[in-house]
C-alpha positions as CSV (number, residue, x, y, z in Angstrom):
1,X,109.2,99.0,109.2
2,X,108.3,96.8,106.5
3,X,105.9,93.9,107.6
4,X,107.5,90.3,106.3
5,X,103.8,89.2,106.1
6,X,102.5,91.9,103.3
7,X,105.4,91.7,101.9
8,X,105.0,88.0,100.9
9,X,101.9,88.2,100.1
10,X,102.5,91.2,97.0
11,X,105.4,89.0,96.0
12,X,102.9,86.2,95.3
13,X,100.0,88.3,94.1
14,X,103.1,89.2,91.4
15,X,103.8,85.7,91.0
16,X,100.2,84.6,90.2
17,X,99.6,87.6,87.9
18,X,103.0,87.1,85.6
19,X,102.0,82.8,85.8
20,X,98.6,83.5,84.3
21,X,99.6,86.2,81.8
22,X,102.4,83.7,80.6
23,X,99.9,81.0,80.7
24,X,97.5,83.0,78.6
25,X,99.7,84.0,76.3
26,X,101.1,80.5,75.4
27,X,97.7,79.6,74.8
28,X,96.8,82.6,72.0
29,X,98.2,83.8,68.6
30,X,100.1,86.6,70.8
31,X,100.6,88.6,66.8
32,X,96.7,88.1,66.2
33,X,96.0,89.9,69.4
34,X,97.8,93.0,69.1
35,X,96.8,92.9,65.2
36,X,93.4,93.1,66.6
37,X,94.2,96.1,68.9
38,X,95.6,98.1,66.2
39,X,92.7,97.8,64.4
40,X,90.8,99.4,67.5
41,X,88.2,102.7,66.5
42,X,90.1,105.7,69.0
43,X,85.9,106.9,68.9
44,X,84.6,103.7,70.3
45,X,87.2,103.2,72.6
46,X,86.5,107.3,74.0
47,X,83.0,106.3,74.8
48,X,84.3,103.3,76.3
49,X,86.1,105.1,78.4
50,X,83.8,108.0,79.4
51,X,81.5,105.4,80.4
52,X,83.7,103.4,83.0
53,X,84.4,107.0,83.7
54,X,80.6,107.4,84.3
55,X,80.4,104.0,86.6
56,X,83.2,104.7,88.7
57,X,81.8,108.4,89.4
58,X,78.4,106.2,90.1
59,X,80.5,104.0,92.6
60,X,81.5,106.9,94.2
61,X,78.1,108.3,95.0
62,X,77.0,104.8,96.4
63,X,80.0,104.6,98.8
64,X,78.7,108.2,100.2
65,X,75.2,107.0,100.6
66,X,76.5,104.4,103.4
67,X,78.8,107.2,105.4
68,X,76.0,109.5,105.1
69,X,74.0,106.8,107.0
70,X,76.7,107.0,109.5
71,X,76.1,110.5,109.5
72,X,79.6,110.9,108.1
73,X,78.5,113.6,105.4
74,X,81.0,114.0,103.3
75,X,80.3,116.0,100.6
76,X,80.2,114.6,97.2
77,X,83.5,116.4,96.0
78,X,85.3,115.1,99.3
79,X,84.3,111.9,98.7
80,X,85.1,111.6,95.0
81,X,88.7,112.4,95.7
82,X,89.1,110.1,98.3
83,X,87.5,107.2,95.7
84,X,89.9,108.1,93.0
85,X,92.8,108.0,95.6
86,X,91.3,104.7,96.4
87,X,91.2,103.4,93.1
88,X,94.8,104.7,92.4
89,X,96.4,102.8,95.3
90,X,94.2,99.9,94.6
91,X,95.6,99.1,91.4
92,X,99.3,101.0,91.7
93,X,100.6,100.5,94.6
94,X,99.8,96.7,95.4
95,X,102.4,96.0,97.9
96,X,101.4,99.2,100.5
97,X,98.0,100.1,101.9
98,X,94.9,98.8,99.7
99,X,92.6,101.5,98.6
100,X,89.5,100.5,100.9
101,X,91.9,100.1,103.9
102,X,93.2,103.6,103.1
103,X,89.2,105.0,103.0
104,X,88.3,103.1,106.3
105,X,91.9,104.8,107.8
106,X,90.9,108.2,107.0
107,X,88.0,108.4,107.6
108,X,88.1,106.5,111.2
109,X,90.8,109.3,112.0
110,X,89.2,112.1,110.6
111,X,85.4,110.7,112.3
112,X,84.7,109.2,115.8
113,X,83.0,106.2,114.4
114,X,83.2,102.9,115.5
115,X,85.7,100.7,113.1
116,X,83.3,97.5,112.5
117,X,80.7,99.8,111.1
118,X,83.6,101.9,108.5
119,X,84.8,98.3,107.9
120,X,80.9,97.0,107.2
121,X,80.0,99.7,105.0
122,X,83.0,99.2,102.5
123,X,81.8,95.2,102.5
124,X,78.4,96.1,101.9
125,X,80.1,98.6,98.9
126,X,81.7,95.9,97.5
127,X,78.8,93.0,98.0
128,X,76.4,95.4,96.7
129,X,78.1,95.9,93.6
130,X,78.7,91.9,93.0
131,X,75.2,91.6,93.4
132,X,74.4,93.4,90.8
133,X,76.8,91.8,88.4
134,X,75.6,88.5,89.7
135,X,72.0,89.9,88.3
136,X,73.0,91.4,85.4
137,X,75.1,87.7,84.4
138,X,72.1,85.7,85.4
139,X,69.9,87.5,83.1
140,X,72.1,87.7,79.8
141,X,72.3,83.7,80.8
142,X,68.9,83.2,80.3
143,X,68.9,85.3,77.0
144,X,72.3,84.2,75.1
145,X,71.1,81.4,72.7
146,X,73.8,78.9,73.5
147,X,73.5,74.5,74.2
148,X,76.0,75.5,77.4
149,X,73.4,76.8,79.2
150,X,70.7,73.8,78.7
151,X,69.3,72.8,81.8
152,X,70.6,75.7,84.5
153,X,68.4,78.1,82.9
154,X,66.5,77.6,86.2
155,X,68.7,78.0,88.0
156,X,70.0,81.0,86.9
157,X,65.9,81.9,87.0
158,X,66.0,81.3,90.4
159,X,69.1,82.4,91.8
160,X,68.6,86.6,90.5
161,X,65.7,86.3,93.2
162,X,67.4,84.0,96.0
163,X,70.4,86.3,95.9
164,X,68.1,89.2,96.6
165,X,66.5,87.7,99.4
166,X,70.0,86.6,101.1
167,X,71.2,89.5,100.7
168,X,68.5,91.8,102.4
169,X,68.3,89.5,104.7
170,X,71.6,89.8,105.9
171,X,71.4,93.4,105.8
172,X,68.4,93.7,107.9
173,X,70.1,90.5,110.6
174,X,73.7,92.0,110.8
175,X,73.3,95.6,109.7
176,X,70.4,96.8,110.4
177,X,71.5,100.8,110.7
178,X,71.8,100.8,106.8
179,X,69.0,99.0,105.9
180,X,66.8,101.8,105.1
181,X,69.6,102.3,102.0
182,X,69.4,99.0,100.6
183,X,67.3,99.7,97.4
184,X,69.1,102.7,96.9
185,X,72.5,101.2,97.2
186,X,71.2,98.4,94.5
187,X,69.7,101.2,92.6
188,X,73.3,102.7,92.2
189,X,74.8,99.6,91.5
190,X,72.1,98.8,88.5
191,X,73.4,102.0,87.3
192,X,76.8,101.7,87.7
193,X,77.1,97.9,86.3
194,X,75.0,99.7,82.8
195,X,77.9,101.8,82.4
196,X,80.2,99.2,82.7
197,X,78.3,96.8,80.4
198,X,78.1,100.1,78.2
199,X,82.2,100.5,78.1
200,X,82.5,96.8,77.3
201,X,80.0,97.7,74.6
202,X,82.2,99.9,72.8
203,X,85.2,98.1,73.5
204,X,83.7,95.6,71.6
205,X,82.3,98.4,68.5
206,X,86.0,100.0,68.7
207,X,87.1,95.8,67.7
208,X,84.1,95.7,65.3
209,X,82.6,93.0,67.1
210,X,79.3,93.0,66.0
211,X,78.5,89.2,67.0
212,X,77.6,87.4,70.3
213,X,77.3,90.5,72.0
214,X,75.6,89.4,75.3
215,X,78.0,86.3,75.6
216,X,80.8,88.6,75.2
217,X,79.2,90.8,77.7
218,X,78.6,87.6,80.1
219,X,82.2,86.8,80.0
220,X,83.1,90.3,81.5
221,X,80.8,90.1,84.3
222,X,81.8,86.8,85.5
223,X,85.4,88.3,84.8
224,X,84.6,91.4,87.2
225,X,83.3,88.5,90.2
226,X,86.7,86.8,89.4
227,X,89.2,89.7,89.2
228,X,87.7,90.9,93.2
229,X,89.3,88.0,94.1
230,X,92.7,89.2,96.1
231,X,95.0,87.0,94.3
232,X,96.9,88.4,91.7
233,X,97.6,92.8,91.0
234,X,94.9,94.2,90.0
235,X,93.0,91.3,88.7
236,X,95.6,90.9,86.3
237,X,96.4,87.5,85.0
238,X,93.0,86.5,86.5
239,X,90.5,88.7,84.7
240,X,92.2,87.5,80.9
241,X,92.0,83.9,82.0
242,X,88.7,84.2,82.4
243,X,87.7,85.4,79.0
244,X,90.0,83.3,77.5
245,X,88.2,80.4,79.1
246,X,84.6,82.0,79.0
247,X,85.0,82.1,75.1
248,X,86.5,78.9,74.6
249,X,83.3,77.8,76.5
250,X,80.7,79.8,74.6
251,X,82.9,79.2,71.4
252,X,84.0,82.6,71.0
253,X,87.2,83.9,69.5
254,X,89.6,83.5,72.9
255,X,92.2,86.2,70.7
256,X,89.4,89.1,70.5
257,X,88.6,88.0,74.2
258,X,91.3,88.7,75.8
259,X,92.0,92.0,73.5
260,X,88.8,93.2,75.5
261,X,90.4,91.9,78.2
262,X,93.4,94.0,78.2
263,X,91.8,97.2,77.1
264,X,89.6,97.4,79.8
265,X,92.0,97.3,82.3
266,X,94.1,99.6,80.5
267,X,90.9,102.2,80.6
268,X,90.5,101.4,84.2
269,X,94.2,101.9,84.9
270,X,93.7,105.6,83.1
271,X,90.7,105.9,85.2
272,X,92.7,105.4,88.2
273,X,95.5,107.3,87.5
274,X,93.7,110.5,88.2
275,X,94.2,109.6,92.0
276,X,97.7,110.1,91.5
277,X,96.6,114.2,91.9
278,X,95.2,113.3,95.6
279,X,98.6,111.3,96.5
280,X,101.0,114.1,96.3
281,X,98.0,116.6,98.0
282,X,95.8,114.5,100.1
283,X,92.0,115.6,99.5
284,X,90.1,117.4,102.4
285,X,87.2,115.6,103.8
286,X,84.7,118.1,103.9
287,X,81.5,117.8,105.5
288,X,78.0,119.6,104.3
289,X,75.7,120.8,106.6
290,X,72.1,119.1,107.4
291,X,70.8,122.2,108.8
């Protein structure tokens, strides 16, 4: 039976997401946007999407370094599927089972392993990969040449190292048994937010946006802390209201802004669709042997 609850809450999420698309789109020359999406180079935007391609395949690998520390060890095939299926339900099927619920379900009933640890391990996942876009913003902060920035350079300075140092130190207080993959994880991550950075790159080269690169770039990290947020579908609604406001702050053009906007979540969505494969035939988790 349908829970009332979950229900309510994917009505809402729907809500938000059509208010802030509305809301955007009162706000912009909707005819200047798609003009500027025709106008889109089909080679750029292939590299954009082999990329996020790239990242998410990244992603995927860092999720299997923490089972593997829970000596769950999944091999990297297994494990890809079962991202991919994530990623499908994730962003196309809002109102069931979210993707990292799904992972933490099957694997718990496919493993003996305690819940809070499956639960802890997707959390870390997740904050490891928000870490890393909180570095990666930081530092194109201290490099874009903009007055907005005046005076927080410091603190943006200051917080790429503080946010280390929390978050190791939470790892080693509160989960301690997958410490010894914490500069691995970030490693991943590094990696993983390059290809991103590198599919928003060619997004831009595919609008022939050749100026303001790295505030451009900024905007789209801050978009990606924003859109984790569980309040609208996918991010949507929230992820374009962010660049729309991000380049009316940096005095950027808020039409091309949210054109990047929108086709980078139609490349993820095409990502994502390949999980569609492993929800007709659910993927067998195989295991590889240590010895």
């Amino acid at each position: 039976m349908a829970n009332p609850r979950k229900n309510l809450i994917t009505v809402l999420k729907f809500v938000i997401s059509a208010a802030l698309i509305y809301f955007i789109f009162t706000k912009l020359n909707f005819e200047e946007v798609l003009g500027i999406l025709k106008r889109t180079d089909l080679f750029y935007l292939i590299l954009a999407f082999l990329f996020l391609l790239i990242s998410k395949i990244i992603a995927a690998f860092r999720l299997n370094l923490y089972f593997h520390k829970l000596k769950i060890y999944l091999t990297h095939k297994s494990n890809l599927k079962l991202y991919l299926l994530g990623m499908f339900y994730n962003l196309f099927l809002p109102g069931g089972i979210g993707g990292d619920a799904y992972k933490g379900y099957i694997i718990k009933k496919k493993f003996d392993i305690i819940t809070k640890r499956v639960v802890s391990v997707l959390v870390l996942d997740r904050l490891s990969g928000l870490l890393l876009i909180f570095i990666y913003a930081s530092v194109l902060a201290l490099l874009i040449n903009t007055n907005t920035f005046q005076g927080f350079r410091f603190l943006f300075a200051i917080g790429i190292f503080a946010s280390i140092a929390v978050f190791w130190f939470l790892n080693k207080k509160f989960f301690g048994y997958v410490l010894s993959v914490f500069w691995k994880s970030a490693a991943y991550s590094a990696l993983l937010q390059l290809g991103q950075l590198a599919s928003v790159f060619f997004i831009l080269k595919a609008l022939s946006i050749e100026m303001n690169t790295g505030a451009y770039l900024f905007i789209f990290l801050i978009s990606s802390i924003v859109s984790v947020l569980p309040l609208t579908i996918g991010g949507i609604g929230s992820r374009e209201v962010t660049f729309f406001y991000g380049a009316t702050l940096l005095s950027l053009d808020e039409n091309a802004s949210v054109g990047i906007s929108m086709i980078f979540f139609l490349l993820t969505a095409l990502v994502s669709l390949f999980g569609v494969i492993y929800h007709f035939k659910k993927p067998e988790l195989e295991t590889k042997s240590l010895g």
